[in-house]
C-alpha positions as CSV (number, residue, x, y, z in Angstrom):
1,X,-20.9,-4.4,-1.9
2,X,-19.0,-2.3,-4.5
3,X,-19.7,0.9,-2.3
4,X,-18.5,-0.4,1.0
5,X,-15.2,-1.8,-0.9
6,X,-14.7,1.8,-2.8
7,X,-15.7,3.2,0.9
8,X,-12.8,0.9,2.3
9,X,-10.3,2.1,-0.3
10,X,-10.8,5.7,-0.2
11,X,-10.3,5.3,3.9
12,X,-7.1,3.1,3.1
13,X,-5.8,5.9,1.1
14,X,-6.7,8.6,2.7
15,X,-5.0,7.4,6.1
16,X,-2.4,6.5,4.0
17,X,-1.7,10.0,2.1
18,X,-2.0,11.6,6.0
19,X,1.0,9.5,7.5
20,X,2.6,9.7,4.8
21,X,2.3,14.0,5.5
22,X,4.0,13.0,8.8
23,X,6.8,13.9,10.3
24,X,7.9,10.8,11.9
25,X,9.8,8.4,10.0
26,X,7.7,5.3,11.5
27,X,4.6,6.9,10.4
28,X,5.7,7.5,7.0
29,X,6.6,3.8,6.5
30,X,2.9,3.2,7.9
31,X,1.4,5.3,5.7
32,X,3.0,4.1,2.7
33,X,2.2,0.9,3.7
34,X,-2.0,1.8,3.9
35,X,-1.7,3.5,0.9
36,X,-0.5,0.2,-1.3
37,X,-2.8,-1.6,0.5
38,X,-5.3,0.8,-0.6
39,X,-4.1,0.5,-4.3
40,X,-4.0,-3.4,-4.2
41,X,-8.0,-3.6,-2.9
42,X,-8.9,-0.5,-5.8
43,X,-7.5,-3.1,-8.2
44,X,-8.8,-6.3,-6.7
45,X,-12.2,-4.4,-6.9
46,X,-11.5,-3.4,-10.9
47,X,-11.4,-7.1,-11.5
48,X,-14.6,-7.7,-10.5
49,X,-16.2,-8.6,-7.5
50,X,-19.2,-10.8,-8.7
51,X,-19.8,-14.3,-8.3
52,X,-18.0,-15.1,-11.0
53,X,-16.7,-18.8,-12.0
54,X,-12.5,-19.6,-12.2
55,X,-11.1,-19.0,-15.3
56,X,-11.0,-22.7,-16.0
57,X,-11.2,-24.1,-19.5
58,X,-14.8,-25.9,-19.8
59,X,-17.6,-24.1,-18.0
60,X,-18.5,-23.0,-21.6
61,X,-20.7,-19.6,-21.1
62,X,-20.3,-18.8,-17.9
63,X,-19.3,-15.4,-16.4
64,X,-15.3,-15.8,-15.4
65,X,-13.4,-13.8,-13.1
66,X,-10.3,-12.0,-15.0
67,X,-7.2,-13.3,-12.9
68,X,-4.9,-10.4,-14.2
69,X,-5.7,-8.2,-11.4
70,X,-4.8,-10.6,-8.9
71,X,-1.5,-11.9,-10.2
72,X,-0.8,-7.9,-10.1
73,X,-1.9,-7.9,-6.5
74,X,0.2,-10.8,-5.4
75,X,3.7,-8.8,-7.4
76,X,3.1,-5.8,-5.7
77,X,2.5,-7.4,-2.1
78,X,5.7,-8.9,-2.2
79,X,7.3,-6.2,-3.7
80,X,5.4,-4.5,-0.7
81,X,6.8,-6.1,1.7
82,X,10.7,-6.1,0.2
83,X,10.2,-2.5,0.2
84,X,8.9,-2.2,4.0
85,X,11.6,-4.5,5.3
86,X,14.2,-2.1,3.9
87,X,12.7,1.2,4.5
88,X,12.6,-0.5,8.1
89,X,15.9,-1.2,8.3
90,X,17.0,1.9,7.0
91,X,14.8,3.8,9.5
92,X,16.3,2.0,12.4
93,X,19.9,2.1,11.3
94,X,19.0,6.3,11.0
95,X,17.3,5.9,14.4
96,X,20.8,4.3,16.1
97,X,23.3,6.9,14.4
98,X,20.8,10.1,14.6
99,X,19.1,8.7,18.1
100,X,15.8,10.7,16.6
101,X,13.6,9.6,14.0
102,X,12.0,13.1,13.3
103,X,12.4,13.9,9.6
104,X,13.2,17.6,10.2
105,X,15.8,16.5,12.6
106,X,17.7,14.1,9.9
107,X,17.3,16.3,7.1
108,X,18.8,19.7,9.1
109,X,17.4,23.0,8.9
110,X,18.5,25.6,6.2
111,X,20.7,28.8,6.6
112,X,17.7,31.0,6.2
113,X,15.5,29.4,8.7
């Protein structure tokens, strides 16, 4: 189970860390987007992914799940998505006013080129 979630993660990541390499501004906002996803299931794995009980007062010795890693998952997926909503709508407004969404082509090429 833990190796086909750490399998998962490092394909997340890797995907991620390639689009992000891209030079299209679409797949750079993809990319960014595997890659978090990626970090939020490397930490949901950290905090255990056993059959563990819900940390509930009263269930005396038994084995509880530490719910820090999930509260941290749920801030940084909507933080996530603030952050995708405006890199969207920044890409789009670039898109209308450059009409290319090529990085190269928005950043310009330098004298010595």
């Amino acid at each position: 189970m833990h190796f086909a979630v750490l399998t998962v993660v490092a394909v997340f990541i890797t995907c991620g860390v390639y689009l992000l390499l891209d030079r299209t501004l679409l797949r750079v906002i993809i990319g960014l987007g595997l890659l978090s996803n990626g970090v939020n299931l490397a930490l949901l794995a950290s905090g255990g992914l056993g059959a563990g009980a819900a940390p509930i007062l009263g269930h005396g010795s038994a084995a509880i799940v530490d719910p820090l890693p999930q509260a941290l998952i749920l801030t940084a997926i909507v933080i996530g998505f603030g952050v995708t909503a405006l890199m969207l709508t920044l890409a789009f407004a670039s898109y209308q006013s450059q009409l290319s969404d090529d990085l190269e082509d928005l950043h310009g090429r330098l004298d010595d080129e």
